[in-house]
N, CA, C and O atoms as CSV, one atom per row, in Angstrom:
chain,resi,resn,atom,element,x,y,z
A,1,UNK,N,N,0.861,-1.178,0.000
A,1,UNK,CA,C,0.000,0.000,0.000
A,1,UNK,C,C,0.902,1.235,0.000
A,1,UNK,O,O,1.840,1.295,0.795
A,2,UNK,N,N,0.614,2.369,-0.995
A,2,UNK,CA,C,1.534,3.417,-0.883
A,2,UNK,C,C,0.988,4.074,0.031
A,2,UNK,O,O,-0.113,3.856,0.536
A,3,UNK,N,N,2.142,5.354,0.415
A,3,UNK,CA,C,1.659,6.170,1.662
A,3,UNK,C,C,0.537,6.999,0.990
A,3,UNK,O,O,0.577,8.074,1.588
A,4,UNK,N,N,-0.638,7.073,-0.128
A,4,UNK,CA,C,-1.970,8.023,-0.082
A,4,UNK,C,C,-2.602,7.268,0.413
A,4,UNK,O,O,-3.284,7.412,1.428
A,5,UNK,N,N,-2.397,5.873,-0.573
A,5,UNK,CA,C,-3.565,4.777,0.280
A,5,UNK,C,C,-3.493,4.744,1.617
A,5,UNK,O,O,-4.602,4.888,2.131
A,6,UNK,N,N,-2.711,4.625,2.289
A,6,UNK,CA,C,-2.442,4.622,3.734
A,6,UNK,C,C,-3.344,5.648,4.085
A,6,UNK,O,O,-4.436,5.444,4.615
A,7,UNK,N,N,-2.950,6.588,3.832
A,7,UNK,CA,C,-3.243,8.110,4.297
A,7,UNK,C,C,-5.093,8.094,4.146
A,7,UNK,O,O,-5.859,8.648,4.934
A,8,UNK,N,N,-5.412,7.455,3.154
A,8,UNK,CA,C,-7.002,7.262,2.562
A,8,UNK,C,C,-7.703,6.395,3.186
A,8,UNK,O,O,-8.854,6.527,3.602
A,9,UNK,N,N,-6.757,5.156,3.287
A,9,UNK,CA,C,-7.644,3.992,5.274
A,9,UNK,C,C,-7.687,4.665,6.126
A,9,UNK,O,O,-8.716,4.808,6.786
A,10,UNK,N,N,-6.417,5.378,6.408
A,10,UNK,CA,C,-6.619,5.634,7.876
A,10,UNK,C,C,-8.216,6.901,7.828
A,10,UNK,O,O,-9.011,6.574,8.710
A,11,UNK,N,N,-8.585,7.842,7.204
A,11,UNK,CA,C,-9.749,8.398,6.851
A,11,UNK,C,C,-10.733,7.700,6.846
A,11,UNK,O,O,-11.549,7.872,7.751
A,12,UNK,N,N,-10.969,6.724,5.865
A,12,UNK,CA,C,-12.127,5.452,5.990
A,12,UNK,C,C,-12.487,5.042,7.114
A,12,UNK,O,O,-13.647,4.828,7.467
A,13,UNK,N,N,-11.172,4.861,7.961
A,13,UNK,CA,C,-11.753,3.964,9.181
A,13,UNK,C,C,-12.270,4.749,10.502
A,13,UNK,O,O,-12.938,4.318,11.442
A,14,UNK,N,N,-11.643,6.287,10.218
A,14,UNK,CA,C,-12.360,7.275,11.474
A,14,UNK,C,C,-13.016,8.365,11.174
A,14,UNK,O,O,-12.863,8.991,10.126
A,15,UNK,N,N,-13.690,8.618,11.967
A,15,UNK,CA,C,-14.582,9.873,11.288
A,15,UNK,C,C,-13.743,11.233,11.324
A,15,UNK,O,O,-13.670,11.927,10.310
A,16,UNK,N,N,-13.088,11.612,12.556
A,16,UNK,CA,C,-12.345,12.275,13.059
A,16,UNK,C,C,-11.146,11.718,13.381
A,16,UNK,O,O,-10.944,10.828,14.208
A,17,UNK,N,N,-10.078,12.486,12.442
A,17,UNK,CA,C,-8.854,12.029,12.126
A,17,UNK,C,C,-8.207,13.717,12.469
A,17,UNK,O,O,-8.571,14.760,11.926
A,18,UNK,N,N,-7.205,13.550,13.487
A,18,UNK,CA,C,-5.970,14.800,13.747
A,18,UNK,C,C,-4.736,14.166,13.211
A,18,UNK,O,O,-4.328,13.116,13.709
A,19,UNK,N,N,-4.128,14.737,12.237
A,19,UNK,CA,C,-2.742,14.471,12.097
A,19,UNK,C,C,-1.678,15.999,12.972
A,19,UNK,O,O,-1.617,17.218,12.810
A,20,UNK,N,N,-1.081,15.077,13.797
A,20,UNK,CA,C,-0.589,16.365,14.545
A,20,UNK,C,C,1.005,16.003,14.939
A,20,UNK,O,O,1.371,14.828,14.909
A,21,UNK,N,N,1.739,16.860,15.235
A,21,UNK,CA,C,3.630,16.409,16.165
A,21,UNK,C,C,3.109,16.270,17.346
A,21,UNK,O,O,2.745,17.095,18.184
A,22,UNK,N,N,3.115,14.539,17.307
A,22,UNK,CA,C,3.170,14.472,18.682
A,22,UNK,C,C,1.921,13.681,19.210
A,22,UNK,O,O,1.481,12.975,18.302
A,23,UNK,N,N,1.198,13.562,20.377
A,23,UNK,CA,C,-0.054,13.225,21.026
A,23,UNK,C,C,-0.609,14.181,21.911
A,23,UNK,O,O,0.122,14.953,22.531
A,24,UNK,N,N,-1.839,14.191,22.019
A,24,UNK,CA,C,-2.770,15.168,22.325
A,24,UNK,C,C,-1.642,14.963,23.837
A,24,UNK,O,O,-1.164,16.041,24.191
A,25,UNK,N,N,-1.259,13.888,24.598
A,25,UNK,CA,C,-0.553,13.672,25.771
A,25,UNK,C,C,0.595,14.235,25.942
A,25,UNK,O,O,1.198,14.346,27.009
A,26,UNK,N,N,0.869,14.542,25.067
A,26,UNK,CA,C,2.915,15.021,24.715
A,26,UNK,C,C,2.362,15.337,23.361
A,26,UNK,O,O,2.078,14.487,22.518
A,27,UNK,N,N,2.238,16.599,23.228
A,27,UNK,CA,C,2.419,17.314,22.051
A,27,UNK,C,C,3.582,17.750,21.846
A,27,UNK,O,O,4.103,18.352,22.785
A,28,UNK,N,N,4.425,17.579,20.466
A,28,UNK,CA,C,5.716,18.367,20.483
A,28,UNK,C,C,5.579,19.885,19.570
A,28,UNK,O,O,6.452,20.480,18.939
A,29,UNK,N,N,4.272,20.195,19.762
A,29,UNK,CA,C,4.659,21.482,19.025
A,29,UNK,C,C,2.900,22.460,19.628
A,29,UNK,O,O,1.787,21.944,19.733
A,30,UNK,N,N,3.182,23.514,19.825
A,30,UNK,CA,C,2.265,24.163,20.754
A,30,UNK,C,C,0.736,24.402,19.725
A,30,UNK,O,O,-0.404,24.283,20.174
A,31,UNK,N,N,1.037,24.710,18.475
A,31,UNK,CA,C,-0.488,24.333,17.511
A,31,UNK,C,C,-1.060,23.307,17.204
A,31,UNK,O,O,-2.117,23.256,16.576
A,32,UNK,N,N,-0.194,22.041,17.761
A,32,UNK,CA,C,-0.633,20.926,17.685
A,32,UNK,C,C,-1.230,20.699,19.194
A,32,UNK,O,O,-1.996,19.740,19.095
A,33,UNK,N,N,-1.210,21.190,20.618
A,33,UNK,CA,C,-1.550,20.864,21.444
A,33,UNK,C,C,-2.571,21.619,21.724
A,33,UNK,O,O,-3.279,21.302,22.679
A,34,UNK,N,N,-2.899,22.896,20.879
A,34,UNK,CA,C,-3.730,23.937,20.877
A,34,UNK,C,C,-5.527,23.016,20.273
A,34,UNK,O,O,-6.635,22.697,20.703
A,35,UNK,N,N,-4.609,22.977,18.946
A,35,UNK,CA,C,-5.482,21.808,17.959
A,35,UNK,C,C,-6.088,20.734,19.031
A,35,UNK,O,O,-7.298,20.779,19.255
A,36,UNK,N,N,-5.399,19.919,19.593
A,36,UNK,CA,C,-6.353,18.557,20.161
A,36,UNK,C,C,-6.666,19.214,21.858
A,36,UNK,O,O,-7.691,18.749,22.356
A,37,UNK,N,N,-6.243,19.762,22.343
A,37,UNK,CA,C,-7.063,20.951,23.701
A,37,UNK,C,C,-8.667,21.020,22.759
A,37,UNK,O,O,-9.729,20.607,23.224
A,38,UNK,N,N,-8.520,21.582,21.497
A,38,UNK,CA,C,-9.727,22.406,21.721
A,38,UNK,C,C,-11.163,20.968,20.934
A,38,UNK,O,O,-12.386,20.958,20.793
A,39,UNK,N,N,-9.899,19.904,20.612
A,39,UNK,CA,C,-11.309,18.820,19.924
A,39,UNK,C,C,-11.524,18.306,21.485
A,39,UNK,O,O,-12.535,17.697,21.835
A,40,UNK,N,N,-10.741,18.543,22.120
A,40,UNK,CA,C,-11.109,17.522,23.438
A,40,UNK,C,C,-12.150,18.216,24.361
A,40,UNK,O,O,-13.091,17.684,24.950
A,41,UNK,N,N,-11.803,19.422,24.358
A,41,UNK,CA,C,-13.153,20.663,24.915
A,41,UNK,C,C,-14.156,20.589,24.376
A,41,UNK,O,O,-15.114,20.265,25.077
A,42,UNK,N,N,-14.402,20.858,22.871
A,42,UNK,CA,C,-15.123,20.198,22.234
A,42,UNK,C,C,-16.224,18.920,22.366
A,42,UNK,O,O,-17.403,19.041,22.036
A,43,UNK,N,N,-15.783,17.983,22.771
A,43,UNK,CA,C,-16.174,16.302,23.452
A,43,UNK,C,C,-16.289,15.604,22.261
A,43,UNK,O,O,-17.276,14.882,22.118
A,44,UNK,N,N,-15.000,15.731,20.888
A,44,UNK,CA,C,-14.784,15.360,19.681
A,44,UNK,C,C,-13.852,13.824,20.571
A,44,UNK,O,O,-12.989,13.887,21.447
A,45,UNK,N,N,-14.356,12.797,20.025
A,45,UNK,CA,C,-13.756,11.769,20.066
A,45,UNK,C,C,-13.083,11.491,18.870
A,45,UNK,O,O,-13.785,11.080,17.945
A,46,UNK,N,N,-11.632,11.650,18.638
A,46,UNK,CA,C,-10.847,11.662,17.511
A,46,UNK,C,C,-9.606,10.765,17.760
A,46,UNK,O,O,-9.035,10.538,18.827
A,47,UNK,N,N,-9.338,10.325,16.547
A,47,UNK,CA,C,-7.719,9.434,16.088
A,47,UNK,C,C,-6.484,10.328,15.605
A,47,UNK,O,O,-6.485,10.981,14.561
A,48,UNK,N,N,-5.760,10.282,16.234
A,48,UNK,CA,C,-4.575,10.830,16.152
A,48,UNK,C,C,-3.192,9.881,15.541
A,48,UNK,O,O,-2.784,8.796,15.957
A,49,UNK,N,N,-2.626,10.798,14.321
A,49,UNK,CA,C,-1.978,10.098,14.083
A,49,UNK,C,C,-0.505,11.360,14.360
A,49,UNK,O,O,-0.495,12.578,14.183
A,50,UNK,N,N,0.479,10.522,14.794
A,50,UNK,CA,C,1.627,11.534,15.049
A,50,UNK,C,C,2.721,11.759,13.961
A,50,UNK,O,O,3.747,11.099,14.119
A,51,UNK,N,N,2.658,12.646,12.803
A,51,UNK,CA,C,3.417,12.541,11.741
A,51,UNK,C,C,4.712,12.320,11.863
A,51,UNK,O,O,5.433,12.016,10.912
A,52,UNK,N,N,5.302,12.530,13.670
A,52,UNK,CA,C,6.753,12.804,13.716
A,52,UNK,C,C,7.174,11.245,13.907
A,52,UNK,O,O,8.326,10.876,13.676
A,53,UNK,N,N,6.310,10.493,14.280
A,53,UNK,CA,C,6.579,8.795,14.239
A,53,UNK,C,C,6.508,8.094,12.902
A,53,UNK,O,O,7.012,7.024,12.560
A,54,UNK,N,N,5.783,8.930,12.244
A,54,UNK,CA,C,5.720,8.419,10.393
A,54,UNK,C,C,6.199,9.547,9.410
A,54,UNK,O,O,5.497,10.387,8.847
A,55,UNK,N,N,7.784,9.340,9.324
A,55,UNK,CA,C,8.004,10.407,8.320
A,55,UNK,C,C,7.676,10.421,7.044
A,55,UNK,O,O,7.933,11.381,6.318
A,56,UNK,N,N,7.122,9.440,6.677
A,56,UNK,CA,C,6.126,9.037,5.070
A,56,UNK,C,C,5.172,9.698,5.272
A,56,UNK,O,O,4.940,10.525,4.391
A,57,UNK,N,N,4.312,9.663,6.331
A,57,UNK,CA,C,2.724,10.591,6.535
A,57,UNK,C,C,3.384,12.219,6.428
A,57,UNK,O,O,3.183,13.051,5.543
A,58,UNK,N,N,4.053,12.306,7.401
A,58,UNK,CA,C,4.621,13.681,7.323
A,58,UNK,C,C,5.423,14.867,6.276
A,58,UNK,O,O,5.613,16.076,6.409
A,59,UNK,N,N,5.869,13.635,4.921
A,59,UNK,CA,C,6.310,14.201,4.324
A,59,UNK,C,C,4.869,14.211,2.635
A,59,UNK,O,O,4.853,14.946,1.647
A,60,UNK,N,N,3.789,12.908,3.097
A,60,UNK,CA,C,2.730,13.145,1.528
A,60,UNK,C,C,2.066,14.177,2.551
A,60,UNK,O,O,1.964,15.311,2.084
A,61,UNK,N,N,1.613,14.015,3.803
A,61,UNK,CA,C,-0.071,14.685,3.676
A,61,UNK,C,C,-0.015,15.725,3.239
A,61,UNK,O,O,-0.814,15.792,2.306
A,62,UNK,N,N,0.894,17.324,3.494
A,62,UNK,CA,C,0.817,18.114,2.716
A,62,UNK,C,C,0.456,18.382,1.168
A,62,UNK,O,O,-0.310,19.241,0.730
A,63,UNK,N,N,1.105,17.555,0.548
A,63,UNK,CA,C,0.744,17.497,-0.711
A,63,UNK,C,C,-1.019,16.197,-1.157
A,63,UNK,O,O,-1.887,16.035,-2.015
A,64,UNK,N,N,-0.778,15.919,-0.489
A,64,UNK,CA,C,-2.303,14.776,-0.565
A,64,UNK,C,C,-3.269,15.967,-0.061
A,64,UNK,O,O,-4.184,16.373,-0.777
A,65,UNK,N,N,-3.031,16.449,1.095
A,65,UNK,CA,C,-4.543,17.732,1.526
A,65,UNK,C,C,-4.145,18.742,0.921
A,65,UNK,O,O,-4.848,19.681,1.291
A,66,UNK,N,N,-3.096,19.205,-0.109
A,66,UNK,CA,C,-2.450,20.363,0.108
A,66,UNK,C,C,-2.732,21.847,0.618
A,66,UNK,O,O,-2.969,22.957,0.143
A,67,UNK,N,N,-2.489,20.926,2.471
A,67,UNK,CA,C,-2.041,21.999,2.941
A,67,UNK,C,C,-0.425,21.878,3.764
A,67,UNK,O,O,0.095,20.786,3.993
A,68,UNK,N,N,0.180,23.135,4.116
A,68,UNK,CA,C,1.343,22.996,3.788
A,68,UNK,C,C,2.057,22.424,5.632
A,68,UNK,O,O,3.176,21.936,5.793
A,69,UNK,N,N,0.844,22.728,6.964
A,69,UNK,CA,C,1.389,22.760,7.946
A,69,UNK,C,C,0.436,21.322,8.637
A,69,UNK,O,O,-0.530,20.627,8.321
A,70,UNK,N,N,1.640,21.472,9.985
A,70,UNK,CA,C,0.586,20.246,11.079
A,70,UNK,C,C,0.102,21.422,12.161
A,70,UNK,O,O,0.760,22.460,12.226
A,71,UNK,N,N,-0.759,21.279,12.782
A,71,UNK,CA,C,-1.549,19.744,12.855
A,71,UNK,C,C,-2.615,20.210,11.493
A,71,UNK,O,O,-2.480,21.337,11.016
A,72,UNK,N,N,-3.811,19.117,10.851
A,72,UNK,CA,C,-4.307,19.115,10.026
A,72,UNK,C,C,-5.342,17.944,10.545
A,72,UNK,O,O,-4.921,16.803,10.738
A,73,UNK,N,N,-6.911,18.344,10.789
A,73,UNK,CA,C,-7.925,17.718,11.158
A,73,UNK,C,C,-8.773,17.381,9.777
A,73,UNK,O,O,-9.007,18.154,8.848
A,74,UNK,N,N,-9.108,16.191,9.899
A,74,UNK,CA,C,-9.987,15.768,8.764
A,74,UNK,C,C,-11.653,15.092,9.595
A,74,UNK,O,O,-11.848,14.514,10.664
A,75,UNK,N,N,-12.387,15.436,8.710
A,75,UNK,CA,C,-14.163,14.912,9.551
A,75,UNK,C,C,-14.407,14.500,8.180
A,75,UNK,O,O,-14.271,15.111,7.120
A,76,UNK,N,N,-14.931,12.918,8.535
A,76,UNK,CA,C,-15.587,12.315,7.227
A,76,UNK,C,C,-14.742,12.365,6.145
A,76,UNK,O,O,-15.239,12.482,5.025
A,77,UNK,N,N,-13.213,12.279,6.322
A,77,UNK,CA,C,-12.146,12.401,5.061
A,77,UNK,C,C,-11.715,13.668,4.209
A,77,UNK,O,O,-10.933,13.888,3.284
A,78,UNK,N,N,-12.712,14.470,5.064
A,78,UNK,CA,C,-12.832,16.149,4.171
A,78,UNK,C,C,-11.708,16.501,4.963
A,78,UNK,O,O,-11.330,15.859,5.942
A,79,UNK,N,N,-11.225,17.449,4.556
A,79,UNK,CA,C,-10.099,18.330,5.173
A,79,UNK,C,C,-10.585,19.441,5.660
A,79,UNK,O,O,-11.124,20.149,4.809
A,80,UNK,N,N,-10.585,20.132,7.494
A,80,UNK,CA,C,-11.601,20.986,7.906
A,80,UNK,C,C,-10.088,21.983,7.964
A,80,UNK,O,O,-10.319,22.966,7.260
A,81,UNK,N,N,-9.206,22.039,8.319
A,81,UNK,CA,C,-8.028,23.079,8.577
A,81,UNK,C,C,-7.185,22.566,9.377
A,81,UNK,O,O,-7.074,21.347,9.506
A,82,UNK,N,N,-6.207,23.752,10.268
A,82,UNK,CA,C,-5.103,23.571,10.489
A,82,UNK,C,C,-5.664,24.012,12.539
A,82,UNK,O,O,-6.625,23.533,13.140
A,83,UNK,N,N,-4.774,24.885,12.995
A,83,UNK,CA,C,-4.691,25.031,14.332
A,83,UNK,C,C,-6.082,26.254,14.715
A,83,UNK,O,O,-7.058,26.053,15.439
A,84,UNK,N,N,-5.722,27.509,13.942
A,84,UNK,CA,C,-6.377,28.383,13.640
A,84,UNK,C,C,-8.043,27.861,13.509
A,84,UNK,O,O,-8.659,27.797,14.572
A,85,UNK,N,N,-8.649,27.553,12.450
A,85,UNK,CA,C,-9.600,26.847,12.231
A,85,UNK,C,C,-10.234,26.066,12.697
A,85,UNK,O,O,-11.412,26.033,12.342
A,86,UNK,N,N,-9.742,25.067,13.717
A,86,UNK,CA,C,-9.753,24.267,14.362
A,86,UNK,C,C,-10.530,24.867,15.940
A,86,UNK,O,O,-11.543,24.491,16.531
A,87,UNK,N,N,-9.517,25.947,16.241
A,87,UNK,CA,C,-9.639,26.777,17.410
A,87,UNK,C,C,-10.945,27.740,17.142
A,87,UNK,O,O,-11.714,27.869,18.095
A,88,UNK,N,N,-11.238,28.389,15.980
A,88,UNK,CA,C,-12.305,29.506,15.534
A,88,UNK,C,C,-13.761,28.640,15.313
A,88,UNK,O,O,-14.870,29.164,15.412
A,89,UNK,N,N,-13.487,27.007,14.950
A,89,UNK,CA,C,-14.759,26.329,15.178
A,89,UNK,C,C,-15.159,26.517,16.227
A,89,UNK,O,O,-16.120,27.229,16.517
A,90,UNK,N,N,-13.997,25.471,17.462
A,90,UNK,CA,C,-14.716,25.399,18.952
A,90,UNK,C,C,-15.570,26.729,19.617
A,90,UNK,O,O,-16.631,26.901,20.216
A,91,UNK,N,N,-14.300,27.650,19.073
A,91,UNK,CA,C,-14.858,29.066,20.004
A,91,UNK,C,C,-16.574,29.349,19.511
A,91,UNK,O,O,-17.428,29.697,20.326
A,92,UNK,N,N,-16.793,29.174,18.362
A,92,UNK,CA,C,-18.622,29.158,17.786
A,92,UNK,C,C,-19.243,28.298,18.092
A,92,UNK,O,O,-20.458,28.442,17.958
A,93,UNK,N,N,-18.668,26.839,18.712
A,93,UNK,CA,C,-19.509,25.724,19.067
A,93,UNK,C,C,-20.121,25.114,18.027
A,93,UNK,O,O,-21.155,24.448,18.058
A,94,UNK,N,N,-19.168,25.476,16.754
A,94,UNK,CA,C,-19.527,24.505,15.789
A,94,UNK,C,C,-18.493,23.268,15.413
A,94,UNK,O,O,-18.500,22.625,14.364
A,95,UNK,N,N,-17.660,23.113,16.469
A,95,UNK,CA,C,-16.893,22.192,16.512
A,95,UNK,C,C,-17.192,21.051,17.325
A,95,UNK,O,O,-16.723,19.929,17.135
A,96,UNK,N,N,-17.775,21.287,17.993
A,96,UNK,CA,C,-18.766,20.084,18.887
A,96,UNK,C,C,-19.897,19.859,18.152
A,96,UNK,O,O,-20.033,18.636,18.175
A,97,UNK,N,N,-20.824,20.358,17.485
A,97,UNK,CA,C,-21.791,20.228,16.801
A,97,UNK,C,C,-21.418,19.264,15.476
A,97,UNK,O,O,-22.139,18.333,15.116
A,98,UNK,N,N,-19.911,19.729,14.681
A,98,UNK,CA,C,-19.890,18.830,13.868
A,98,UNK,C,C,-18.842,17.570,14.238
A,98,UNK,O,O,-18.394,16.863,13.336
A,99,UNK,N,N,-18.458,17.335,15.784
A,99,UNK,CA,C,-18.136,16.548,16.196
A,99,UNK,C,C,-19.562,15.246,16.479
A,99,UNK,O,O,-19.591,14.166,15.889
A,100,UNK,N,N,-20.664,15.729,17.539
A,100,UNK,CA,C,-21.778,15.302,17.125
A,100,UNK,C,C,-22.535,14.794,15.765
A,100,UNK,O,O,-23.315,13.846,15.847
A,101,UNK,N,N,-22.349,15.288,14.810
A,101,UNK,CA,C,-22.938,15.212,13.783
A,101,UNK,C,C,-22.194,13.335,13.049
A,101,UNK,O,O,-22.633,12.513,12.244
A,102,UNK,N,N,-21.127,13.415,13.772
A,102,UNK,CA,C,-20.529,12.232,13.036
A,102,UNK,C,C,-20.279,10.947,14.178
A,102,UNK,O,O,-19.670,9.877,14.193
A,103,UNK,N,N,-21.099,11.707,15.071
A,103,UNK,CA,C,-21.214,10.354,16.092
A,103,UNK,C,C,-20.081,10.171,16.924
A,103,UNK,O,O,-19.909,9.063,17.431
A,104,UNK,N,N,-19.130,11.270,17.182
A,104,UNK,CA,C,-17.588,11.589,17.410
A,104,UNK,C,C,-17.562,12.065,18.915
A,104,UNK,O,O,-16.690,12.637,19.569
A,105,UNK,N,N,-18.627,11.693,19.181
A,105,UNK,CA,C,-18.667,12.611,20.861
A,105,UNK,C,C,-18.727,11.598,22.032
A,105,UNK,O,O,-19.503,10.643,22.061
A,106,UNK,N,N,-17.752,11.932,23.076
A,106,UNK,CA,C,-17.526,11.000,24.544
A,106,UNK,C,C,-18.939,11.019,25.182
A,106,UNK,O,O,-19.793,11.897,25.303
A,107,UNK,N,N,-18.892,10.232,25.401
A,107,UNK,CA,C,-20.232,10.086,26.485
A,107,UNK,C,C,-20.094,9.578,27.786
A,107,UNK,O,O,-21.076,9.492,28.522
């Protein structure tokens, strides 16, 4: 399997997918810990994949989502944004709503 296909299961199989440096637990980079703070406030139940453990993920997804930075959240395989975006959902509470919407929420 090449690294898109890869990159295209791992989407298939979660609804909510963070590609970020690091784990929401040990983030190694502060927009990436910003990013999964605010899905977790949120009550987004999401899969994290850590690009800095897969330098194949880290070096297609840019060019597969092309966008150019981490972290990078995907819902339903769509590409929603980066740290920024991520953060300007929660703050409207439409980041829990479309966390909900995909069945993505802790209970």
């Amino acid at each position: 399997m090449d690294i898109n296909e890869q990159i295209r299961a791992t989407l298939a199989e979660h609804s909510i997918v963070l590609f970020m440096k690091g784990t929401p637990e040990f983030p190694m980079c502060g927009f990436s810990a910003r990013a999964a703070k605010a899905l977790t406030d949120a009550g987004a139940v999401f899969h994290v994949v850590n690009v800095l453990a897969d330098p194949q993920v880290r070096a297609a997804l840019p060019h597969f989502a092309n966008w150019p930075t981490f972290p990078q959240l995907f819902i339903q395989g769509e590409l929603i944004g980066g740290c920024d975006i991520i953060e300007d959902l929660n703050s409207a509470g439409e980041l829990a709503q479309m966390a909900r919407d995909v069945a993505g929420v802790m209970h």
